[in-house]
TORGURO-468346 format. One record per residue (C-alpha): residue number from 1; residue in one letter; x, y, z. Coordinates in Angstrom, 1 decimal. Layout:
N
- num;residuo;u;v;w
- NUM;a;X;Y;Z
...
END
This chain:
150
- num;residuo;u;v;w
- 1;x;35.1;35.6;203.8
- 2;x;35.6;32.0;205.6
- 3;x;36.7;33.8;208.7
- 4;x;33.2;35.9;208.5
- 5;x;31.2;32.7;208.0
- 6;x;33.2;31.0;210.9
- 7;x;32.3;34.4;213.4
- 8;x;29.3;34.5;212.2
- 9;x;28.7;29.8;213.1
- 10;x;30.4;30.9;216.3
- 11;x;27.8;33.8;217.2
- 12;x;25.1;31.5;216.4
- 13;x;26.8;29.1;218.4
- 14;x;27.0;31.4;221.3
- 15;x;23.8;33.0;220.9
- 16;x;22.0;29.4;221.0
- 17;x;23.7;27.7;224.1
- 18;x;22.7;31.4;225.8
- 19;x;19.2;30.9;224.9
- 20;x;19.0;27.3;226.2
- 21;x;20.5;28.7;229.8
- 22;x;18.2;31.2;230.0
- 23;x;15.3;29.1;229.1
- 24;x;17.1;26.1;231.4
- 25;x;17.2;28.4;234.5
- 26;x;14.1;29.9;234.5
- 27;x;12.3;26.8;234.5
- 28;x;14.7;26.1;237.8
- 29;x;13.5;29.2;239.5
- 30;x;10.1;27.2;239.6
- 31;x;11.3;23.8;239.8
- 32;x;13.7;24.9;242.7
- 33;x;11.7;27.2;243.5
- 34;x;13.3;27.5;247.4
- 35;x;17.0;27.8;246.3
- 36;x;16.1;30.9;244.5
- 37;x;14.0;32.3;247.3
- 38;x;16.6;31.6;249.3
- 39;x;19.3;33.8;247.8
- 40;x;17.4;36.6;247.3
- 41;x;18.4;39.3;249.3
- 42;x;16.2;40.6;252.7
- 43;x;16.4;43.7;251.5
- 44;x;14.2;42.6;248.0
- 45;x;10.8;42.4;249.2
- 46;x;8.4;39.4;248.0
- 47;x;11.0;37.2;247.4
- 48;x;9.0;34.1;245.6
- 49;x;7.3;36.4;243.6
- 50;x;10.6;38.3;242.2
- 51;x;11.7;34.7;241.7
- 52;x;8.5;33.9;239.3
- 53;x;8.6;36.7;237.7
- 54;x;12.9;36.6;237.0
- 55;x;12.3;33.1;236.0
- 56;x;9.6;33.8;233.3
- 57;x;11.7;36.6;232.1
- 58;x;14.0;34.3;231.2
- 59;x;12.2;31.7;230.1
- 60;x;10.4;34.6;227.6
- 61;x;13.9;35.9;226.9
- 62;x;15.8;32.6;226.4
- 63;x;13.0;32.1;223.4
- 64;x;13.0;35.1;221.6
- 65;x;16.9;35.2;222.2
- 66;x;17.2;31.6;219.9
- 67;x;15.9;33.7;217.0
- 68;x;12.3;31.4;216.5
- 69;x;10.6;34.3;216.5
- 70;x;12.8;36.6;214.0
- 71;x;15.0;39.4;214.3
- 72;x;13.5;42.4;215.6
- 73;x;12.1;40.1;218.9
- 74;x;15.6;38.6;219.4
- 75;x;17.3;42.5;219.6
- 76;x;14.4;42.8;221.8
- 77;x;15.0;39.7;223.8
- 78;x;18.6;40.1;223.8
- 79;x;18.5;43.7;225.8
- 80;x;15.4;42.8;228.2
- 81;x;18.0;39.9;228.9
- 82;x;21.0;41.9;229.4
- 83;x;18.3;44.3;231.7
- 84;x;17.6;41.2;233.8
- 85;x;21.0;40.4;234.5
- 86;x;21.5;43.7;235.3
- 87;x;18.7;43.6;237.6
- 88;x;19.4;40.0;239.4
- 89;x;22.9;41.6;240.4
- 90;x;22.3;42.4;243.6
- 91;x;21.7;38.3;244.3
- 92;x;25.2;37.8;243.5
- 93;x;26.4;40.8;245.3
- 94;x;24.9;39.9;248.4
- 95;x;25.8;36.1;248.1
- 96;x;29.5;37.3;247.6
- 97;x;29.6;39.4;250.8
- 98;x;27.7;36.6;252.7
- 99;x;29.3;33.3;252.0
- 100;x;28.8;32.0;255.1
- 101;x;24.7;31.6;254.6
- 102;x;25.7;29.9;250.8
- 103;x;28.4;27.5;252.8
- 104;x;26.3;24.5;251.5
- 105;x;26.1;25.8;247.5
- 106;x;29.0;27.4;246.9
- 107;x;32.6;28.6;248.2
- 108;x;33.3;32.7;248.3
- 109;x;36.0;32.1;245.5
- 110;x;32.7;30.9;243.5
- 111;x;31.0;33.0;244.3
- 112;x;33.2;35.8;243.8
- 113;x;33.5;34.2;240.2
- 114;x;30.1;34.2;239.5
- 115;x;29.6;38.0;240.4
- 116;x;32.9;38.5;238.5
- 117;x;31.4;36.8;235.2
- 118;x;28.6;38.8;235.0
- 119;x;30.0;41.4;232.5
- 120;x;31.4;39.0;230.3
- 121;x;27.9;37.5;230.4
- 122;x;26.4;40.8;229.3
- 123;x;29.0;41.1;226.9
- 124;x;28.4;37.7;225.4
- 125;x;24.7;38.5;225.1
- 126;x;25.0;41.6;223.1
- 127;x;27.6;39.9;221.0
- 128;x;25.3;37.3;219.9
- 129;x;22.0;39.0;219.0
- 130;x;23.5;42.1;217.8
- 131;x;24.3;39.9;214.2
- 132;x;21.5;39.8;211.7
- 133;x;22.1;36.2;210.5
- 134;x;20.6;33.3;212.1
- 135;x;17.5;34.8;212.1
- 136;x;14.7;36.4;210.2
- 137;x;17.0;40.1;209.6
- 138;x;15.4;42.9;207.7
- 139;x;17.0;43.5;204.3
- 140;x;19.2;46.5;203.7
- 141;x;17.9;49.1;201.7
- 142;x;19.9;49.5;198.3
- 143;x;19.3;51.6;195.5
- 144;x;17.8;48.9;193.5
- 145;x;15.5;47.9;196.4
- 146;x;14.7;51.8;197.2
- 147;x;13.4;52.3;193.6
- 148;x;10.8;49.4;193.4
- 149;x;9.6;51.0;196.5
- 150;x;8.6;53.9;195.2
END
C-alpha cells in the first residue's frame, strides 16, 4: 500500500512540474515571441500565428493538466497535450537537420536530444493524468452505490 501512495505522490509530482512547463512555455511563445517564429519551419505557413495559437494551447493545457479544474478536463488536457506535442514535432525535426541556422541556441547533439526526448515526454504525460487521484475523479460504481441509484 505505501509503495501505491508513493507512485501515486510521484505521479502528482510529475503531473504538476508538467503542467507548470506547459503553462511556463506558452507564455514564452508570446513573451519571446521571435525565437519561436524563428524555429518554425518555412514549410509551416503563418508562422507567428501557429506560434500564438501552440502557445495558448499550452497555456490552456498546462491548466487543465494541474487538475484545478477536475478529472474529466485533465484526461482531456492531458491528450490535447500529448496532440500538441505531436503536432510541434516537425520544429524539432527540422531544427535537428538544420543546426547550422540554431548555431546560436543550441548544438546538433541538443538538439538531437531534444527531438529524441519527445516520446518519453509523451509518455510522461499520459503517465501522469491517466491516475484518478489528485484530482476531482469520478467514483467507481459498486453494488452498494448502483442500488441507491436506482
Amino acid at each position: 500500500k505505501k509503495m501505491g501512495q508513493y507512485v501515486e505522490w510521484v505521479r502528482t509530482a510529475v503531473r504538476l512540474l508538467l503542467s507548470a512547463f506547459f503553462v511556463f512555455a506558452g507564455i514564452k511563445h508570446f513573451t519571446s515571441e521571435a525565437f519561436f517564429v524563428r524555429i518554425v519551419p518555412p514549410y509551416i505557413p503563418e508562422a507567428r500565428l501557429m506560434v500564438h495559437v501552440s502557445g495558448v494551447c499550452e497555456v490552456a493545457g498546462g491548466v487543465g493538466l494541474s487538475g484545478l479544474l477536475g478529472y474529466p478536463l485533465r484526461q482531456l488536457a492531458g491528450w490535447c497535450l500529448v496532440a500538441l506535442v505531436v503536432a510541434v514535432t516537425p520544429v524539432n525535426v527540422h531544427m535537428a537537420m538544420y543546426p547550422e541556422g540554431f548555431a546560436d541556441i543550441s548544438t546538433p547533439d541538443r538538439l538531437w536530444i531534444r527531438l529524441a526526448l519527445q516520446p518519453v515526454l509523451i509518455l510522461l504525460l499520459v503517465w501522469s493524468f491517466r491516475s484518478k487521484s489528485g484530482g476531482a475523479a469520478p467514483p467507481t460504481p459498486t453494488k452498494k452505490t448502483s442500488k441507491k441509484m436506482q
